[in-house]
Backbone as CSV, one residue per row, in Angstrom:
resi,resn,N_x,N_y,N_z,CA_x,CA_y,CA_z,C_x,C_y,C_z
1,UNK,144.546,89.297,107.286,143.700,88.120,107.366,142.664,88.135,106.260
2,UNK,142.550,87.129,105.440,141.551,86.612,104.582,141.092,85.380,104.860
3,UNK,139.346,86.328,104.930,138.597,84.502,105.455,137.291,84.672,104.610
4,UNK,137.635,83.444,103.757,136.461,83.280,102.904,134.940,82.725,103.951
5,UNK,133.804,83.295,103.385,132.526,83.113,104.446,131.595,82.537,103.409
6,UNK,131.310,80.929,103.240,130.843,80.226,102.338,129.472,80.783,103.154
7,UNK,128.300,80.237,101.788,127.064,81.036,102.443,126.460,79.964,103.167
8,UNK,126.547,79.107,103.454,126.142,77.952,104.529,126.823,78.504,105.719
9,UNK,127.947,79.192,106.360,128.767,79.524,107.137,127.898,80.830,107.816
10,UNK,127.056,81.578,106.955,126.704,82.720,106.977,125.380,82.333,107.928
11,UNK,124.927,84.280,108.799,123.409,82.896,109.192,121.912,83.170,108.207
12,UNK,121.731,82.418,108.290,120.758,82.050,107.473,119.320,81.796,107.855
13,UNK,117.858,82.308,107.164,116.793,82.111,108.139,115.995,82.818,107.058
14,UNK,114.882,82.087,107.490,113.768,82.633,106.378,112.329,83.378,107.283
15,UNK,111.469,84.284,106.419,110.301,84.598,107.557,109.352,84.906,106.662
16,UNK,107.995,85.374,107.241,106.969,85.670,106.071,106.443,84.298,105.552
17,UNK,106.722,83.103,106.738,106.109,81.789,106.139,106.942,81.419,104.975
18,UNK,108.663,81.861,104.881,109.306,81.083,103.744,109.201,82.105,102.494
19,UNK,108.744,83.099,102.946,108.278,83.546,101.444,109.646,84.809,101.192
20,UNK,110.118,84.938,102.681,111.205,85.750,102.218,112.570,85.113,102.797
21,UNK,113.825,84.779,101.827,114.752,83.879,102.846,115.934,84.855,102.162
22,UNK,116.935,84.897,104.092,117.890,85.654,103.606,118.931,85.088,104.407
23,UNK,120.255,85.597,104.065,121.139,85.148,104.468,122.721,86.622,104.893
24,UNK,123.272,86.554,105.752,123.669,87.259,106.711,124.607,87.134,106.810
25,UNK,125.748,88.030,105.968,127.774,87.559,106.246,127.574,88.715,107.369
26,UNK,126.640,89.673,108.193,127.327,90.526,108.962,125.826,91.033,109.871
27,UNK,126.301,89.508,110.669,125.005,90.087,111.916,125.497,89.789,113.778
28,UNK,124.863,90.916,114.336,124.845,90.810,115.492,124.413,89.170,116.898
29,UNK,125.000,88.377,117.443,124.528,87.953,118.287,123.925,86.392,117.168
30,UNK,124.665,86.453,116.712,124.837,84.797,116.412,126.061,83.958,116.536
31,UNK,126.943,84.739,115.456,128.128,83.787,116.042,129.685,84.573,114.933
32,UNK,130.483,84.262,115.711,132.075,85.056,115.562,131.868,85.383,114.233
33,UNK,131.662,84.132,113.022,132.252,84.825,111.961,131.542,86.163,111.368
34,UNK,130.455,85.927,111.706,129.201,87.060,111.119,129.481,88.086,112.221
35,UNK,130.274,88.205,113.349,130.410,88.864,113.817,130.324,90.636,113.704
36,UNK,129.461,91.694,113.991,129.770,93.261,113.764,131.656,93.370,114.175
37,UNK,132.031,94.658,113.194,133.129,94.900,113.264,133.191,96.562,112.715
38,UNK,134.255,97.240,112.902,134.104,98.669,112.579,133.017,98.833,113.075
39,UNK,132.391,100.142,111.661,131.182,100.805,111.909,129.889,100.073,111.487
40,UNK,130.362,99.052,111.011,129.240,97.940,109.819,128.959,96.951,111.037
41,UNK,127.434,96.689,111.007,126.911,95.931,112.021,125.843,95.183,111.655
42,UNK,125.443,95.193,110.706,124.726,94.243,109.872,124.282,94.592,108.641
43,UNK,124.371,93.073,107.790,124.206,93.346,105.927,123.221,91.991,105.727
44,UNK,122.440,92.478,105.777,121.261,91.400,105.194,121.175,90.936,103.765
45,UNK,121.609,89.745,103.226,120.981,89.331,101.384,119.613,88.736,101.184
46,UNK,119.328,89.327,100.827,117.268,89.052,100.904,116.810,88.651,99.423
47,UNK,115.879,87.051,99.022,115.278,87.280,98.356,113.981,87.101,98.498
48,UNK,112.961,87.835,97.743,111.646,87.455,98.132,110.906,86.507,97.147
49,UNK,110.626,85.374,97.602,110.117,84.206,96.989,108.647,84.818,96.348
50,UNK,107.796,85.694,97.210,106.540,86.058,96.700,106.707,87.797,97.269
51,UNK,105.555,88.379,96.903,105.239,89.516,97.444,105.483,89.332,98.842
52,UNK,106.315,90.531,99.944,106.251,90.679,101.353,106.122,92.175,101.549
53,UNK,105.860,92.155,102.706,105.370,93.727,103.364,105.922,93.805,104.966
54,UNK,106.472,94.922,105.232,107.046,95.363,106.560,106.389,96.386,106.616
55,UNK,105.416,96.331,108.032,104.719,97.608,108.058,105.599,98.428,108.991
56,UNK,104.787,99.326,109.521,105.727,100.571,109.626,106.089,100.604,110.845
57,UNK,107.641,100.894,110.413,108.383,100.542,112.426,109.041,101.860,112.079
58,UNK,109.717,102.091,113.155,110.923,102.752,113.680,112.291,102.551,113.482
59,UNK,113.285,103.732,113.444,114.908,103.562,113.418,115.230,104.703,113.784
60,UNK,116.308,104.487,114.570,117.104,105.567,115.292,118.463,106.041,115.153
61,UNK,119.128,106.710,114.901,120.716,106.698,114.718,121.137,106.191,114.131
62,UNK,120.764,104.939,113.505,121.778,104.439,112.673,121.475,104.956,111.095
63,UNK,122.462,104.357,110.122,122.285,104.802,108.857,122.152,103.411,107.492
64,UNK,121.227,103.621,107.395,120.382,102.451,107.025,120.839,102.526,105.190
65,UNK,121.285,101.142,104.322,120.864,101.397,103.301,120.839,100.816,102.854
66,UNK,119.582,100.886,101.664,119.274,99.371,100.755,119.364,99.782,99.325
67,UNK,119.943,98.348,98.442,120.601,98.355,97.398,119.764,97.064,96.616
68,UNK,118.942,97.303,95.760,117.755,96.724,95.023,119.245,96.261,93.831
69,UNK,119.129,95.027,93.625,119.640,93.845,93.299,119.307,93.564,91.769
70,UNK,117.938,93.137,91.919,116.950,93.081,91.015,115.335,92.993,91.404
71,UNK,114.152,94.112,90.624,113.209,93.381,91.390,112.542,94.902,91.774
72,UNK,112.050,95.545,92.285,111.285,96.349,92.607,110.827,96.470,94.024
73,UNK,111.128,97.736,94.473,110.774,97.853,96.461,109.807,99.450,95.963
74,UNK,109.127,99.227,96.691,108.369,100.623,96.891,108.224,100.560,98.467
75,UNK,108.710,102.095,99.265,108.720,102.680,100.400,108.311,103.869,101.056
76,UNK,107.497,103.377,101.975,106.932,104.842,102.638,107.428,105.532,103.669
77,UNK,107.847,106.894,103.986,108.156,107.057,105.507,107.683,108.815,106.056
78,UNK,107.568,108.325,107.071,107.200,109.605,107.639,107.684,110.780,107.859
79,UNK,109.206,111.003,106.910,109.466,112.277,106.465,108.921,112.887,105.222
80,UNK,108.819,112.044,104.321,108.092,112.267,102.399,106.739,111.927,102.628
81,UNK,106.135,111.125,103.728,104.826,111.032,103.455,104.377,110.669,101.899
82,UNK,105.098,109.961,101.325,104.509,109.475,99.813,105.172,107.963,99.361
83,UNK,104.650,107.333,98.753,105.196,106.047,98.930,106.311,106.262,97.222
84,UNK,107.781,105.451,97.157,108.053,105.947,96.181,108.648,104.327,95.567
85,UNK,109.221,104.409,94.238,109.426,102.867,94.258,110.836,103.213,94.066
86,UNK,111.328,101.821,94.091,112.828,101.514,93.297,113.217,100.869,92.605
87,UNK,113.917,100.579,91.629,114.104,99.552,90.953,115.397,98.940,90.698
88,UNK,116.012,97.777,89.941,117.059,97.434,89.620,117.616,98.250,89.599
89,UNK,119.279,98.321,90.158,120.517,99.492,90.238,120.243,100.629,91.163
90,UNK,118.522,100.890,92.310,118.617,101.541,92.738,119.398,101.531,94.219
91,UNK,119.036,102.671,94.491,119.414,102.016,96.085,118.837,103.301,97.083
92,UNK,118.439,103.455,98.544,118.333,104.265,99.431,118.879,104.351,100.172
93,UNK,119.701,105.588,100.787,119.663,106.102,102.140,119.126,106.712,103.260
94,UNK,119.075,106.092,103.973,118.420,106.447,104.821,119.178,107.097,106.642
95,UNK,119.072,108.007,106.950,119.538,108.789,108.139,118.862,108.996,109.376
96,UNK,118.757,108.132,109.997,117.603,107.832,111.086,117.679,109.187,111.660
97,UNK,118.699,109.526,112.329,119.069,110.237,113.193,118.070,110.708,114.746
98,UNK,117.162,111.107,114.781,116.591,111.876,115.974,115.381,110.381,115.938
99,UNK,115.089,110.134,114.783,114.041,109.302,114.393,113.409,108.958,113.444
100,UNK,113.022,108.254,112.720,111.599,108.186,111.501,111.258,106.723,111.471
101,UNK,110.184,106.384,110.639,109.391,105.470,110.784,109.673,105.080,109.226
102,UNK,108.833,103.998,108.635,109.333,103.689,107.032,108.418,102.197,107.109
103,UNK,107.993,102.023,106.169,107.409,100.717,105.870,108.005,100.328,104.082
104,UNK,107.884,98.798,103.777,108.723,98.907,102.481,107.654,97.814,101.925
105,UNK,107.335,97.716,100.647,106.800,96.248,100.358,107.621,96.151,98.934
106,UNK,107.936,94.660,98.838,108.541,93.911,97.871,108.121,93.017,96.852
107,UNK,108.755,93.014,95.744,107.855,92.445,94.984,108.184,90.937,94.834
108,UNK,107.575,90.408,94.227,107.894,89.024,94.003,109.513,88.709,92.809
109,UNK,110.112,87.811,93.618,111.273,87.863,92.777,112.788,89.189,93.085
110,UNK,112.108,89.933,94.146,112.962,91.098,94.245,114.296,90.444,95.044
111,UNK,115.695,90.675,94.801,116.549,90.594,95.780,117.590,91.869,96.624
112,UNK,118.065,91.816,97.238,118.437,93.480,97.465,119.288,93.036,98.588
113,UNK,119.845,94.481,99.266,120.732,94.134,100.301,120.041,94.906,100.996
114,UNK,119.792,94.778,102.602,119.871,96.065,103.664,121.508,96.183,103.977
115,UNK,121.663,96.804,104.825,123.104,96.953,105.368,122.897,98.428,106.066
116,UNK,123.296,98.172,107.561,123.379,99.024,108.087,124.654,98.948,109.120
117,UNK,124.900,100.803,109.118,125.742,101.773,109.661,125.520,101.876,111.260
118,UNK,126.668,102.777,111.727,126.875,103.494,113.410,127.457,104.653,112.172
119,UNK,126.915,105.751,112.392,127.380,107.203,111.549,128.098,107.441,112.854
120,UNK,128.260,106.970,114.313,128.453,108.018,115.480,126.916,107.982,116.048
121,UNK,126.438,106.996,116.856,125.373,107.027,117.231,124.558,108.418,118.677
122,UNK,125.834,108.707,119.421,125.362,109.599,119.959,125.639,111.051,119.016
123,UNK,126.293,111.211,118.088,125.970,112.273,117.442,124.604,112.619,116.539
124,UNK,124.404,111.569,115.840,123.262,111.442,114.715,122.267,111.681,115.328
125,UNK,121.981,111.301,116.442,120.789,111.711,117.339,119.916,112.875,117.967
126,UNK,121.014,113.635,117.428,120.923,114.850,117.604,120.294,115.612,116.093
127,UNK,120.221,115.198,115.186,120.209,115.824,113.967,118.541,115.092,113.072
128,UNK,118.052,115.971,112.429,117.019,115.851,111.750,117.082,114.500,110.887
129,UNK,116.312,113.671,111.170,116.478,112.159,109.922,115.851,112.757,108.551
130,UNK,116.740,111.964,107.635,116.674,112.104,106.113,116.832,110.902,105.628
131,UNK,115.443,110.796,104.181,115.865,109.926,103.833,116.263,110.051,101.766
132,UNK,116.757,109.336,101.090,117.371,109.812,99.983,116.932,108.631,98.889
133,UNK,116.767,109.160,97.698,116.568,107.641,97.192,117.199,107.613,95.907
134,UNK,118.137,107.207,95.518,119.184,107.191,93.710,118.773,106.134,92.948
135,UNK,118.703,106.276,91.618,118.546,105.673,90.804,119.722,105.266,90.116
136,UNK,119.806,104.056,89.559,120.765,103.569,88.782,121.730,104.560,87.969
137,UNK,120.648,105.679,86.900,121.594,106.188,86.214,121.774,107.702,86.592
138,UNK,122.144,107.643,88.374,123.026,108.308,88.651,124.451,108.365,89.299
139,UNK,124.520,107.563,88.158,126.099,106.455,88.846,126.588,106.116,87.315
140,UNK,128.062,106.433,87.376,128.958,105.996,86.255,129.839,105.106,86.682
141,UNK,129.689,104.006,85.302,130.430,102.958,85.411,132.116,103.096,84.544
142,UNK,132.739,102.549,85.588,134.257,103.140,84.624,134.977,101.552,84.419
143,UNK,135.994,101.495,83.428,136.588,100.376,83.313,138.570,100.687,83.243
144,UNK,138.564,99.634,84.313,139.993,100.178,84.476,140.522,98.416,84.762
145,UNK,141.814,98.233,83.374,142.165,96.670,83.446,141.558,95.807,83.192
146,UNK,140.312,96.190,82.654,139.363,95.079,81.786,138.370,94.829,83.253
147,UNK,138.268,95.840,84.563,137.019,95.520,85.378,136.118,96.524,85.425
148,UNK,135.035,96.459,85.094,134.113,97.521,85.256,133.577,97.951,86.557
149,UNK,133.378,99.496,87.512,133.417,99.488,88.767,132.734,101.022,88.680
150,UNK,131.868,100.310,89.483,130.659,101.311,89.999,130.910,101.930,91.342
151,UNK,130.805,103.257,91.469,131.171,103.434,92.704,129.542,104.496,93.582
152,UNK,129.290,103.216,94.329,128.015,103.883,95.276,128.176,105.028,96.308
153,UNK,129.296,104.821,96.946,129.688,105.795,98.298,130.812,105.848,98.011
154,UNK,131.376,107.010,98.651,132.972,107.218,98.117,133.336,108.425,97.336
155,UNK,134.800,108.179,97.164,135.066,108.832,96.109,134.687,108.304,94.934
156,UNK,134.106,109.378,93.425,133.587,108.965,92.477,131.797,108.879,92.414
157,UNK,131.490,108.982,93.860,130.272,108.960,93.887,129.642,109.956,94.639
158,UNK,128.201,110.762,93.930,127.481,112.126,94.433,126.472,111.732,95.828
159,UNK,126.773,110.293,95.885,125.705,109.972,97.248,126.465,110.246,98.373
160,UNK,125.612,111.169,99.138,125.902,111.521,100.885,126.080,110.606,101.341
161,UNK,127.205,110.023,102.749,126.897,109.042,103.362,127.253,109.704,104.821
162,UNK,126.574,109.382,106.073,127.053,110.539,107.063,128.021,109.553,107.640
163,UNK,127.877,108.459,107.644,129.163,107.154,108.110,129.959,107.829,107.933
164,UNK,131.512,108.129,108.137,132.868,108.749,107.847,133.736,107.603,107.458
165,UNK,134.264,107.886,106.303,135.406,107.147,105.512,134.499,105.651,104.697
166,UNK,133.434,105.999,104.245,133.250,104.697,103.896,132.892,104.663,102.565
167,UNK,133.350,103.356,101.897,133.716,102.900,100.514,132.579,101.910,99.948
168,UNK,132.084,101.779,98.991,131.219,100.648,98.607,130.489,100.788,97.209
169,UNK,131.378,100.009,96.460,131.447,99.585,95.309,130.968,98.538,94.929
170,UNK,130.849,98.394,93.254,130.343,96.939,92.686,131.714,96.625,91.442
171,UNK,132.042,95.873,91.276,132.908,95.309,90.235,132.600,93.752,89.625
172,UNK,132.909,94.343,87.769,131.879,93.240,86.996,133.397,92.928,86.346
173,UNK,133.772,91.696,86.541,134.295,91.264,85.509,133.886,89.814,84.181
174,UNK,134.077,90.784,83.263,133.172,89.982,82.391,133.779,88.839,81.705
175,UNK,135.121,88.583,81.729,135.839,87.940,81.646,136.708,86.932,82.970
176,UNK,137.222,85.543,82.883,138.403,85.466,83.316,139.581,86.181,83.520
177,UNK,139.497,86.532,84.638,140.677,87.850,84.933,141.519,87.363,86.620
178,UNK,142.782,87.150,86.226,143.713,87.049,87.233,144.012,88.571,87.248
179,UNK,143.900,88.746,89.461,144.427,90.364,89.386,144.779,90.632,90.380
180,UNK,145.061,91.128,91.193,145.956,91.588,92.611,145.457,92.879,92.512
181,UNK,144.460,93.008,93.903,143.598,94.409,94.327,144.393,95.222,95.368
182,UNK,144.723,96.246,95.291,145.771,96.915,96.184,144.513,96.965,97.056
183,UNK,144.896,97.224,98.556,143.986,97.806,99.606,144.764,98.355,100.213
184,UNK,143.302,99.022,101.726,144.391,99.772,102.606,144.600,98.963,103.848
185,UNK,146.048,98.774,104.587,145.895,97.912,105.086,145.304,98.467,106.701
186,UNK,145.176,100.131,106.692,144.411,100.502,107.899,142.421,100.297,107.435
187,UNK,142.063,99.758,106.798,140.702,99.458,106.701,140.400,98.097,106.723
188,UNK,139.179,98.132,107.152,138.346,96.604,106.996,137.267,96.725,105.528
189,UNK,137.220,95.343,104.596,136.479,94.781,103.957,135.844,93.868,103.986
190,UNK,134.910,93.652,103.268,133.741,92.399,103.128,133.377,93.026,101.456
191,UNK,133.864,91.757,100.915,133.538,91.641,99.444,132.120,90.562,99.684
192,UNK,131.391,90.821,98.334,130.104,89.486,98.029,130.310,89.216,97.065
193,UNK,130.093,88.491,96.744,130.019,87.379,95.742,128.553,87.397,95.127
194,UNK,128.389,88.238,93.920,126.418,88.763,93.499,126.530,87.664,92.430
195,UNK,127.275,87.289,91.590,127.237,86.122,90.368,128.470,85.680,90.169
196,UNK,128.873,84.935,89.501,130.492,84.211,89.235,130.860,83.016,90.025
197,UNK,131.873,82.927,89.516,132.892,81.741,90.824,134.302,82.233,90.143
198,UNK,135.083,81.840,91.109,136.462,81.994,90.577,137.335,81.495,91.762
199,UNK,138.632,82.264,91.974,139.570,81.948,93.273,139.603,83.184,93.776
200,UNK,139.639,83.605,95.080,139.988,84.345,96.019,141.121,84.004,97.355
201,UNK,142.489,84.391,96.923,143.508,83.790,97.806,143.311,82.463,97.553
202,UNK,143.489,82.431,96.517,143.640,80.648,96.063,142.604,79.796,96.922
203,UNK,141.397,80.413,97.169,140.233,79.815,97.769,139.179,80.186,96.848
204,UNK,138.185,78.963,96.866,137.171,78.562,95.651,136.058,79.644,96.478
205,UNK,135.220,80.539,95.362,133.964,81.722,95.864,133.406,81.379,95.012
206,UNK,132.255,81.525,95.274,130.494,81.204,94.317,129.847,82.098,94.929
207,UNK,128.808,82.478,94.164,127.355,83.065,94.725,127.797,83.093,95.801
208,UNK,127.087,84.011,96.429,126.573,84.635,97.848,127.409,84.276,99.140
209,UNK,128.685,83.815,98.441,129.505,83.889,99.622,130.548,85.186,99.445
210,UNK,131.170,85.006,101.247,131.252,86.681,101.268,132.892,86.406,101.293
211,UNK,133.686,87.070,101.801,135.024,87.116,102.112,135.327,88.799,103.193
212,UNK,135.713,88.400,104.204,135.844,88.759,105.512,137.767,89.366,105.332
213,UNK,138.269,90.965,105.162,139.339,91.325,105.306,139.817,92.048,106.352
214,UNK,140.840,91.831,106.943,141.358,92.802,107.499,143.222,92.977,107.573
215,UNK,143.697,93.749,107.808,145.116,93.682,107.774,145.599,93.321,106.722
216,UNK,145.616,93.767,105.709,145.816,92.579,104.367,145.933,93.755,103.414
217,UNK,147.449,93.761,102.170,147.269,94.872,101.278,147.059,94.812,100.080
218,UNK,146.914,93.441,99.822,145.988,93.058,98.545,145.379,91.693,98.355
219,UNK,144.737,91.594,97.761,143.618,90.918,97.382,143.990,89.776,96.020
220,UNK,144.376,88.909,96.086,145.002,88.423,94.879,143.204,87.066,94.111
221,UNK,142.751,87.550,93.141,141.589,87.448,92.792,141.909,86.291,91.333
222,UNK,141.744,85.639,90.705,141.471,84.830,89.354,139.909,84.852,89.260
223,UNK,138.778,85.562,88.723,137.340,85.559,89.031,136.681,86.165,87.822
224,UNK,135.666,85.622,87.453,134.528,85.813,86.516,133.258,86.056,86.922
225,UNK,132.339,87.478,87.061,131.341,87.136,87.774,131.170,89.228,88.739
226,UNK,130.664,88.939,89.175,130.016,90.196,89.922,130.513,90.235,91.532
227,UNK,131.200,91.527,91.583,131.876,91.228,93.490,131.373,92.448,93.862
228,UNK,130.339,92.709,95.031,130.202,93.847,95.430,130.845,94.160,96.763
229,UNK,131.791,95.367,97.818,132.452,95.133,98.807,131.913,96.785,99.170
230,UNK,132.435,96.581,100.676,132.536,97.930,101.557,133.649,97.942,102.292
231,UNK,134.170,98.695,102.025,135.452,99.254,102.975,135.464,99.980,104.149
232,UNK,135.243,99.817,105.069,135.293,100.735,106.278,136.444,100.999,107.477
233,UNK,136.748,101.573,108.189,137.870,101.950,108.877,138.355,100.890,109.649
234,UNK,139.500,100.430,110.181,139.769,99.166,110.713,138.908,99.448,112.257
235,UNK,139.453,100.640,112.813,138.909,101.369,113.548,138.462,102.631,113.892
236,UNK,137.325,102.864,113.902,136.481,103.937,113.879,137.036,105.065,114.794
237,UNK,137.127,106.561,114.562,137.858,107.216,115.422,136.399,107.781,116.660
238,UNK,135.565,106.747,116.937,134.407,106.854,118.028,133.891,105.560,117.877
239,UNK,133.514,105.714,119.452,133.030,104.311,119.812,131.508,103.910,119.802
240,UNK,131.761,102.675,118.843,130.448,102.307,118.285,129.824,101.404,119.445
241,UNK,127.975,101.528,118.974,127.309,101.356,119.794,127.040,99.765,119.828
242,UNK,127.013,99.207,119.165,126.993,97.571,118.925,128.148,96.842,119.788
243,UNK,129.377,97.537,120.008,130.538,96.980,120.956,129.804,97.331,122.433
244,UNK,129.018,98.431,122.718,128.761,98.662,124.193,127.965,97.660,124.650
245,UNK,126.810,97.199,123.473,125.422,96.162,123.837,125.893,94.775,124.072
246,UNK,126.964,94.572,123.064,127.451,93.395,123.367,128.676,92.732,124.357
């Protein structure tokens, strides 16, 4: 199954008085298509119209991570006790596990992703929270077929992720490029759409719309433009906590 998720389709909602508006191919308790699936239970696209600030809450078990877009985040939490920044190409992990706290403020103009994990929620709970923070140039970009592809988690990449089996990449093609993406057809995807337009399954993608996979062993693409995706297990070999609540 391939289902393109135009970003009007997605949910959508702004806060901070408008000043921060984001939009949601993968949230809990709105509606089917944004639906949680696998271990992935929500992916927030955030931009901030002006400076915003989240003061300091709590997270538990899950595995939290944000991917600075463009734009600048500086974050505090109560394992480092020091506030640190991030910038374009960075990104954090974060490992709730037993517990920690974290506050973030944003700058004006910043866009980024949250997106959060089930690592195994009654396991993680058990284990000391960590949090991690990478910079752009600790990540190599490779080009294979004229697409350039960054690999964040995964194979190819030195970032920990305690999630099991999970994939999440960026791919730039800088050109018009017709191409057929092998996949696996035991995993689930969600590609984004960060810049470009092109065809996806002979369906029209722009900006910030997402595309929703499953069962499916390739990907037949004609596209110009920036696609970032995560691959995760069709089904998780433990039962996630977002299926029990709901």
């Amino acid at each position: 199954m391939i289902q393109i998720q135009k970003k009007v389709d997605q949910f959508n909602t702004t806060i901070f008085n408008g000043r921060f508006v984001v939009n949601k191919p993968v949230a809990s308790g709105t509606s089917k298509a944004v639906a949680p699936y696998s271990n992935l239970f929500y992916w927030s696209h955030a931009v901030a119209l002006d400076e915003c600030e989240f003061g300091l809450h709590p997270h538990q078990g899950f595995e939290i991570m944000t991917f600075i877009l463009e734009g600048k985040v500086s974050h505090y939490d109560t394992a480092s006790k020091v506030w640190t920044p991030l910038e374009t190409g960075d990104f954090q992990v974060i490992q709730s596990n037993k517990g920690i706290q974290h506050q973030e403020r944003i700058a004006k103009g910043t866009r980024s992703f949250q997106i959060w994990f089930d690592p195994n929620f009654y396991e993680s709970i058990k284990l000391n929270p960590n949090y991690t923070d990478y910079q752009s140039k600790d990540f190599t970009t490779v080009t294979e077929n004229g697409i350039k592809t960054t690999s964040y988690v995964g194979e190819g990449s030195t970032a920990f992720a305690l999630t099991p089996h999970l994939t999440i990449k960026k791919l730039i093609f800088d050109k018009q490029t017709k191409v057929s993406l092998p996949l696996d057809e035991h995993s689930s995807y969600t590609f984004y759409v960060l810049n470009g337009s092109g065809l996806a399954d002979s369906q029209i993608i722009e900006k910030d719309d997402a595309i929703r996979i499953f069962d499916t062993a390739h990907l037949d693409l004609d596209f110009e433009g920036e696609l970032f995706y995560i691959q995760t297990p069709k089904v998780p070999d433990y039962r996630v906590v977002w299926e029990e609540r709901n």
